[in-house]
C-alpha positions as CSV (number, residue, x, y, z in Angstrom):
1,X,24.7,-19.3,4.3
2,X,23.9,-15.3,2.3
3,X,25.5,-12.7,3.5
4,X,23.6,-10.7,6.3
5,X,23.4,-7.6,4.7
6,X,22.9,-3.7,5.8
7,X,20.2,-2.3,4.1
8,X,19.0,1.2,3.2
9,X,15.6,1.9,2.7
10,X,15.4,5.5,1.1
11,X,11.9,6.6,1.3
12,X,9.6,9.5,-0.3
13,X,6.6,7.9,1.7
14,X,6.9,6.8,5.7
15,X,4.8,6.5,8.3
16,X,5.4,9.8,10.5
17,X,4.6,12.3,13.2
18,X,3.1,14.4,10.2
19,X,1.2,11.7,8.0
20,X,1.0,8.6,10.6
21,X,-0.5,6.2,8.3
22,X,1.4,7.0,5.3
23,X,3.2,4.4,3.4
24,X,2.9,2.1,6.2
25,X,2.7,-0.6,3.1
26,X,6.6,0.4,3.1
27,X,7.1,-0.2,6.6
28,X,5.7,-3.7,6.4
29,X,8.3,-4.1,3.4
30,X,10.7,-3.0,5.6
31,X,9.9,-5.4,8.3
32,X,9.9,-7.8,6.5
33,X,13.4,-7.3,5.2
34,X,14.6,-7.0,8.7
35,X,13.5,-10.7,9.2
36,X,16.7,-11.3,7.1
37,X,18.9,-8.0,7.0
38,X,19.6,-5.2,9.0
39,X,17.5,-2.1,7.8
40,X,17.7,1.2,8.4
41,X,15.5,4.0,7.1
42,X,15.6,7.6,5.7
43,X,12.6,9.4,5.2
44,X,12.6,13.3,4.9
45,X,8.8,15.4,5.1
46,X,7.8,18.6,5.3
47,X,6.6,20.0,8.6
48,X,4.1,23.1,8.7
49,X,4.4,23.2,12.4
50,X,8.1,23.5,12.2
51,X,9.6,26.1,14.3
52,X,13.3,25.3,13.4
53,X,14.5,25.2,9.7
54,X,15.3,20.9,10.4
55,X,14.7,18.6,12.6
56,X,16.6,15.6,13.1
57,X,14.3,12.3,14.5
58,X,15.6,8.6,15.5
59,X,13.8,5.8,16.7
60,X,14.3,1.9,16.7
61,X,10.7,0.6,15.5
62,X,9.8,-2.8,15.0
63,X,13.4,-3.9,13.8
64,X,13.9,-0.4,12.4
65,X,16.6,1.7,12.8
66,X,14.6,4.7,11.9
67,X,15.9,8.4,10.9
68,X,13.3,11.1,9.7
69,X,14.3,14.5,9.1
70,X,11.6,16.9,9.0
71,X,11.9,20.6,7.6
72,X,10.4,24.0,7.5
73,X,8.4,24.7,4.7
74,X,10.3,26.4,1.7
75,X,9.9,27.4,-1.5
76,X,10.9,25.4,-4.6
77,X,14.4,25.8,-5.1
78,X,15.1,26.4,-1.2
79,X,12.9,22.8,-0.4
80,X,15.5,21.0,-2.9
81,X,18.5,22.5,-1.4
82,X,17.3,21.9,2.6
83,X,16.7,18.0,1.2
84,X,19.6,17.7,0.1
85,X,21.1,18.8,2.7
86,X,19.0,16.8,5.2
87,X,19.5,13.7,2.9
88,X,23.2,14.7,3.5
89,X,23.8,14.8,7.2
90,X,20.9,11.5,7.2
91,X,23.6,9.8,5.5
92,X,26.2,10.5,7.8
93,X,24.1,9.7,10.7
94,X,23.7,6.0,9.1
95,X,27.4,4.8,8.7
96,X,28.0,1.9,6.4
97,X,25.3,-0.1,4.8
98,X,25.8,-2.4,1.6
99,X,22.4,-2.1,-1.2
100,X,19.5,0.6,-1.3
101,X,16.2,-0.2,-1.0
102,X,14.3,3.3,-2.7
103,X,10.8,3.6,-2.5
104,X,9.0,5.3,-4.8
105,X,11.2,6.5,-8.1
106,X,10.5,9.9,-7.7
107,X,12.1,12.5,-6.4
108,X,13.8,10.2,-4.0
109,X,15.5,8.3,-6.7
110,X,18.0,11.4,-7.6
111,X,19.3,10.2,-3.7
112,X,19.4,7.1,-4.8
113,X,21.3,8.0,-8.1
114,X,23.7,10.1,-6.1
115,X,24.9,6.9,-3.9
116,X,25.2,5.2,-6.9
117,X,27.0,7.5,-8.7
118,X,29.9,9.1,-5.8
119,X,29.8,5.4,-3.2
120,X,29.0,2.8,-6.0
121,X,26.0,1.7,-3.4
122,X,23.9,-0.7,-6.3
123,X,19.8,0.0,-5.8
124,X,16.0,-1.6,-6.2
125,X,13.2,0.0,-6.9
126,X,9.9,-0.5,-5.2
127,X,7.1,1.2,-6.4
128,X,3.1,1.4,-5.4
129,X,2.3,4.6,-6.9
130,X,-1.0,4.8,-8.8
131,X,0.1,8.1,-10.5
132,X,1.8,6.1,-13.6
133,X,-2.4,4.8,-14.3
134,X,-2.4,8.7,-15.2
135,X,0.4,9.6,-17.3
136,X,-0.9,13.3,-18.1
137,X,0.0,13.8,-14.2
138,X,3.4,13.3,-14.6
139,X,5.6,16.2,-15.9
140,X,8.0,15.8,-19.3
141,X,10.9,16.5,-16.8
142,X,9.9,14.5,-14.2
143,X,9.7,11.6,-16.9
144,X,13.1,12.2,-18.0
145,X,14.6,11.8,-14.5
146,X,12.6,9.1,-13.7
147,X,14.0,7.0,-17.0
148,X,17.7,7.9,-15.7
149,X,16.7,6.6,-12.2
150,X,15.0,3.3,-13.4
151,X,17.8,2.3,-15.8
152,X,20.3,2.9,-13.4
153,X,18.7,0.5,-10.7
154,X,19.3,-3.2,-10.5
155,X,15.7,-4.0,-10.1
156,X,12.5,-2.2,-10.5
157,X,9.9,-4.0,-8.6
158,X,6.3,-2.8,-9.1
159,X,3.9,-4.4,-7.0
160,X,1.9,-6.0,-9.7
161,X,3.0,-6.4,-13.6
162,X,0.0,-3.9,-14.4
163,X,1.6,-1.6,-12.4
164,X,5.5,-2.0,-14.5
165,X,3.1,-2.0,-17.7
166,X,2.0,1.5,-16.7
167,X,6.0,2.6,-16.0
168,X,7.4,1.0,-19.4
169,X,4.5,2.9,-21.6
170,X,5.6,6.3,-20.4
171,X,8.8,5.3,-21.0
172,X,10.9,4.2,-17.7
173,X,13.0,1.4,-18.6
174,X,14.7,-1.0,-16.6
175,X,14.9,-4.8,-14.9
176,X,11.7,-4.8,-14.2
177,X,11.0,-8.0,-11.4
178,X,7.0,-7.8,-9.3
179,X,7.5,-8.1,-5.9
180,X,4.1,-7.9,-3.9
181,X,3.0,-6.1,-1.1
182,X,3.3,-7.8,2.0
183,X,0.8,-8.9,4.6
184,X,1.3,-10.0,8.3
185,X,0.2,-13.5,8.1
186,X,0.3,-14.4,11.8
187,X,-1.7,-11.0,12.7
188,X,-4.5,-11.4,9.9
189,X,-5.4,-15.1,10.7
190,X,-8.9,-16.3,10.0
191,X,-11.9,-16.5,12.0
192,X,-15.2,-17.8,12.9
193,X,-17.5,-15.2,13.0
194,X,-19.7,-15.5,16.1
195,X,-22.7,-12.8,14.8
196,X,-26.0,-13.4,12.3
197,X,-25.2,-9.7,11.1
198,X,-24.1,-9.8,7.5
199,X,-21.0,-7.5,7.8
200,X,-19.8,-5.6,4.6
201,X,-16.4,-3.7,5.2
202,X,-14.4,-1.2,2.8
203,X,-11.3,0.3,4.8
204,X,-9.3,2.9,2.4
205,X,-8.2,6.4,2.6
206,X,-11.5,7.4,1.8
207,X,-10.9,9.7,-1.5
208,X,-14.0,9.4,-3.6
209,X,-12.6,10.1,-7.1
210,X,-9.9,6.9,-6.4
211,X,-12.1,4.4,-4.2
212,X,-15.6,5.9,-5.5
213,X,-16.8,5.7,-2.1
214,X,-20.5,7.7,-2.9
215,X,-21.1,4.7,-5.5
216,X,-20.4,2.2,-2.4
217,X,-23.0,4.2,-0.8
218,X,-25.4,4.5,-3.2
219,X,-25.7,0.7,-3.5
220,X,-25.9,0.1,0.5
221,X,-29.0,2.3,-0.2
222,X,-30.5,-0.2,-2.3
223,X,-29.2,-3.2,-0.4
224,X,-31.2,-2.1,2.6
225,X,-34.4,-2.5,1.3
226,X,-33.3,-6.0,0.0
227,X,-31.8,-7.1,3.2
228,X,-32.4,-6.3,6.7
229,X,-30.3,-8.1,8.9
230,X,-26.8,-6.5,7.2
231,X,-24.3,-3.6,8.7
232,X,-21.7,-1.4,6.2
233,X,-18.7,-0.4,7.8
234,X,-16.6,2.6,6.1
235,X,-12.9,2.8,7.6
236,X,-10.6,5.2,6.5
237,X,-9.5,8.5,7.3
238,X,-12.2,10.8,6.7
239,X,-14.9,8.2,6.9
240,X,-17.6,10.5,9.2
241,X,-17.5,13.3,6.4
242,X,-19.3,10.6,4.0
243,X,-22.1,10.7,7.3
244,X,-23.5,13.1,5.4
245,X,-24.1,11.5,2.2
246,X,-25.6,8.6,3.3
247,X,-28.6,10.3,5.1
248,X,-29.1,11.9,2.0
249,X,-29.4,8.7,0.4
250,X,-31.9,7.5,3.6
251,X,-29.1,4.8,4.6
252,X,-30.6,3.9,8.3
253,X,-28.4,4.5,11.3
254,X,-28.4,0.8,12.3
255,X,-27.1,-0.5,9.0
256,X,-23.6,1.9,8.5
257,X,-20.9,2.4,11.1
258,X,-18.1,5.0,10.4
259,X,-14.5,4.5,11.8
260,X,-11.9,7.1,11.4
261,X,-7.9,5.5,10.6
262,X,-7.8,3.0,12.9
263,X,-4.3,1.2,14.2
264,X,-3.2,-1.5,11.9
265,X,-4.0,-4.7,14.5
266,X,-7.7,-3.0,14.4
267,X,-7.8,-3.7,10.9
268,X,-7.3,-7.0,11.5
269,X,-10.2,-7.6,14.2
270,X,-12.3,-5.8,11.5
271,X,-11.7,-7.7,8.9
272,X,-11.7,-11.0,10.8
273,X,-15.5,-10.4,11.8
274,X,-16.9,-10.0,8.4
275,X,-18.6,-11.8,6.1
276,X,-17.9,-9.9,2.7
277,X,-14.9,-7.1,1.5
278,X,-15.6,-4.3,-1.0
279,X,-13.6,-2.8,-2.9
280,X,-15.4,-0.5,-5.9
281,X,-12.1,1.8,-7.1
282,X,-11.9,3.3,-10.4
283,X,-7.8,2.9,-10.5
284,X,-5.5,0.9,-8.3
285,X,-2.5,-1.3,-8.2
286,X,-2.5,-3.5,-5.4
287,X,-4.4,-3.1,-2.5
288,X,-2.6,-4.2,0.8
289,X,-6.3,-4.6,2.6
290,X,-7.5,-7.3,-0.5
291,X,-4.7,-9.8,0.6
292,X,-5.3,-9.1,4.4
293,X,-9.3,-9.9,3.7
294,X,-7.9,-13.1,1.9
295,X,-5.5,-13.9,4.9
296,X,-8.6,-13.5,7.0
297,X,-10.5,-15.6,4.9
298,X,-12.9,-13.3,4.0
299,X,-13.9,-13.2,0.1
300,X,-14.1,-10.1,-1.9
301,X,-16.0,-8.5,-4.3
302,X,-13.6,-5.8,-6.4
303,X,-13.4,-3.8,-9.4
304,X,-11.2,-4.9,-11.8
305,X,-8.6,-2.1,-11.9
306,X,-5.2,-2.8,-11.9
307,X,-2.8,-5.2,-10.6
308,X,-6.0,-7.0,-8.2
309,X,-6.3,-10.0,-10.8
310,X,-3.0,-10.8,-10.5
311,X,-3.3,-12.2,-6.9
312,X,-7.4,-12.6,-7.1
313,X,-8.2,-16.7,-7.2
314,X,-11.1,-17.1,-8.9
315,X,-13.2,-18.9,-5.5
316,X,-12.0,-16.1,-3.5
317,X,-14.5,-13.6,-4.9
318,X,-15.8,-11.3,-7.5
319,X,-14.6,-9.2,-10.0
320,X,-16.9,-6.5,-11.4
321,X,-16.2,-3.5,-14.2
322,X,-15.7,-0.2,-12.7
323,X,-18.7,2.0,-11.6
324,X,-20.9,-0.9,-12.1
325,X,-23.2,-0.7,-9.5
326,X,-25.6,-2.9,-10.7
327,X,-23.3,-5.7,-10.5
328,X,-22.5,-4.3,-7.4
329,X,-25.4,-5.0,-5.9
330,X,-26.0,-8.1,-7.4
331,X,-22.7,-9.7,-6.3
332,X,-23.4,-8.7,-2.5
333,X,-26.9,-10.2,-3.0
334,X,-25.4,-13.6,-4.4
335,X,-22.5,-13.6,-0.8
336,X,-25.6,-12.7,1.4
337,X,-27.7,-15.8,-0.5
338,X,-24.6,-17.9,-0.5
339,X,-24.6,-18.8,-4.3
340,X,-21.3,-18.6,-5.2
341,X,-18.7,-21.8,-4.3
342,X,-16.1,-20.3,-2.4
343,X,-12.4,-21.4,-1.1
344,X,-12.4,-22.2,2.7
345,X,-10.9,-19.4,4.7
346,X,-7.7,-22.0,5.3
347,X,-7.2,-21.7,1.4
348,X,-7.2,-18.1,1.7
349,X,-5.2,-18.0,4.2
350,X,-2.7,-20.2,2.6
351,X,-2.2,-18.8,-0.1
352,X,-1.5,-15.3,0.7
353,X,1.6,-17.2,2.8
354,X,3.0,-18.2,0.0
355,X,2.5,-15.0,-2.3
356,X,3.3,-12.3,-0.2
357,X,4.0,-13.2,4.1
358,X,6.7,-11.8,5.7
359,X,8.7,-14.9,4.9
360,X,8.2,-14.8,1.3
361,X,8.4,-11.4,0.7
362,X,12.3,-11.0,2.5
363,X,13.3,-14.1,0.5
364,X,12.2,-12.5,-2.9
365,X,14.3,-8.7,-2.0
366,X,17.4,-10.7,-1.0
367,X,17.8,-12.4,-3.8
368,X,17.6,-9.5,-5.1
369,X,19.8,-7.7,-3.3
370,X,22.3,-10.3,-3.9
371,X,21.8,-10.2,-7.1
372,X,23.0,-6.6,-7.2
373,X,25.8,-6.7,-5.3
374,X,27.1,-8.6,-7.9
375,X,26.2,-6.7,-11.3
């Protein structure tokens, strides 16, 4: 039998009292780890409403022994100092653990490097960020120290090879390994949908320039006149300030519901009780919500941006060009007409357990840890 091993996932995103949503793709990493592993978590944010220069947090969630240090706002130099120093005491608070699991490269991966360098502590690399799609975003010194950090970690492991494409153009080398995102497979189950109401969901974080959620819009204008029994549900963060928008656009009451960030088991019961997913982004790299539609057995229609055609069976939906929305519409037309041949919702289901469940996703980060312990 492995070795049951400590592990230490350093994080620059985390689900928190400040951002409660954020990175919770992480947190379903780290769950899944702790399937297998013990797992404990750092996370360090900055608090506005911070009375006190830090504040120390602990709390065991879901399997997770989780610390978060959060800290007064500063200015530049100051905020690197006052994480270090939090990263320090965090540290201290932790004990003894065996491989580090960092998420996201950068800044957190100078902690990382640190461990590396003064414990001999060997490191991964996950990464999700869709900054590396948009190189002239990233600095010429942040570069540089993201190169040290990636060829110093055992693994780099992008969520989709698009994704390590993007790193290894601007120059981050490394073992480069995909490892997906990972979906709750016994939570987003399928179902028979009990309702005549064609339902069209998008859930995001609702930022128009990434998930063009206006062009969404624009077609469910169209669609209306084409379709009467149909609703469009917008979920995300922000949803009710698109309200506005759509009566612009004449988008009737009846056929659009907004839901702010809703809890992640909502999701689920969302997606469960719809006939159709959309997802019309300009950049991405691997939507979590795409695989939980699939595990739900609900087929998608998505741009093809990034990392999706990498996990996207061809029955299980649509690709489309970006900002197409003539295809757009056409596509939802065909699912409401019921012209394409589609994959049951058990083959759905099935295959996003093999690709990326809790199960699978553990299995593929300890061999990788493993793995590291022994470079």
């Amino acid at each position: 039998m492995s070795k049951h091993l400590s592990v230490l996932f350093l994080c620059g995103w985390y689900p928190s009292r400040v951002s409660p949503y954020n990175g919770d793709f992480i947190q379903r990493h780290a769950e899944a780890v702790a399937t297998l592993h013990d797992v404990t978590v750092i996370h360090i944010i900055t608090d506005s409403a911070l009375k006190n220069t830090i504040e120390y947090t602990f709390n065991n969630t879901n399997g997770i022994k989780t610390h978060i240090a959060y800290l007064k706002p500063q200015k530049k130099l100051n905020k690197a100092l006052l994480f270090f120093k939090a990263f320090k005491n965090l540290i201290a608070k932790v004990g003894a653990f065996d491989v580090v699991h960092l998420n996201e490269v950068f800044p957190f991966g100078i902690f990382s490097l640190y461990l590396k360098w003064f414990s001999q502590k060997p490191y991964i690399i996950s990464e999700h960020w869709t900054v590396y799609h948009r190189p002239k975003s990233i600095s010429y010194f942040e570069k540089k120290i993201s190169n040290i950090i990636t060829k110093n970690a055992a693994y780099v492991c992008p969520v989709s090879d698009n994704l390590g494409g993007a790193m290894q153009a601007i120059g981050l080398q490394g073992n480069y390994k995909k490892v997906p995102n990972v979906v709750d497979t016994t939570v987003f189950t399928p179902n028979n949908i009990n309702q005549d109401i064609f339902t069209i969901t998008h859930i995001s974080n609702m930022n128009n320039d990434h998930k063009n959620i206006k062009g969404m819009l624009d077609v469910v204008a169209v669609i209306q006149k084409k379709i009467q029994n149909f609703k469009f549900q917008l979920i995300g963060e922000n949803a009710t300030n698109y309200k506005v928008y759509a009566n612009e656009l004449g988008i009737e009451a009846n056929k659009i519901n907004f839901f702010e960030q809703i809890p992640h088991q909502e999701v689920s019961e969302k997606l469960k009780n719809s006939h159709l997913f959309v997802m019309f982004s300009n950049y991405e790299n691997l939507p979590c919500v795409i695989l939980e539609a699939f595990s739900c057995g609900v087929p998608v229609i998505s741009t093809n941006v990034g990392g999706i055609h990498e996990f996207f069976p061809n029955n299980f939906g649509k690709l489309i060009e970006v900002g197409d929305e003539a295809k757009l519409k056409e596509e939802i037309l065909n699912f409401y007409n019921k012209t394409h041949t589609l994959a049951s919702k058990a083959q759905m289901h099935n295959y996003v357990v093999s690709v990326c469940s809790k199960k699978t996703i553990a299995e593929n980060f300890s061999e990788l840890y493993y793995k590291s312990l022994k470079r």
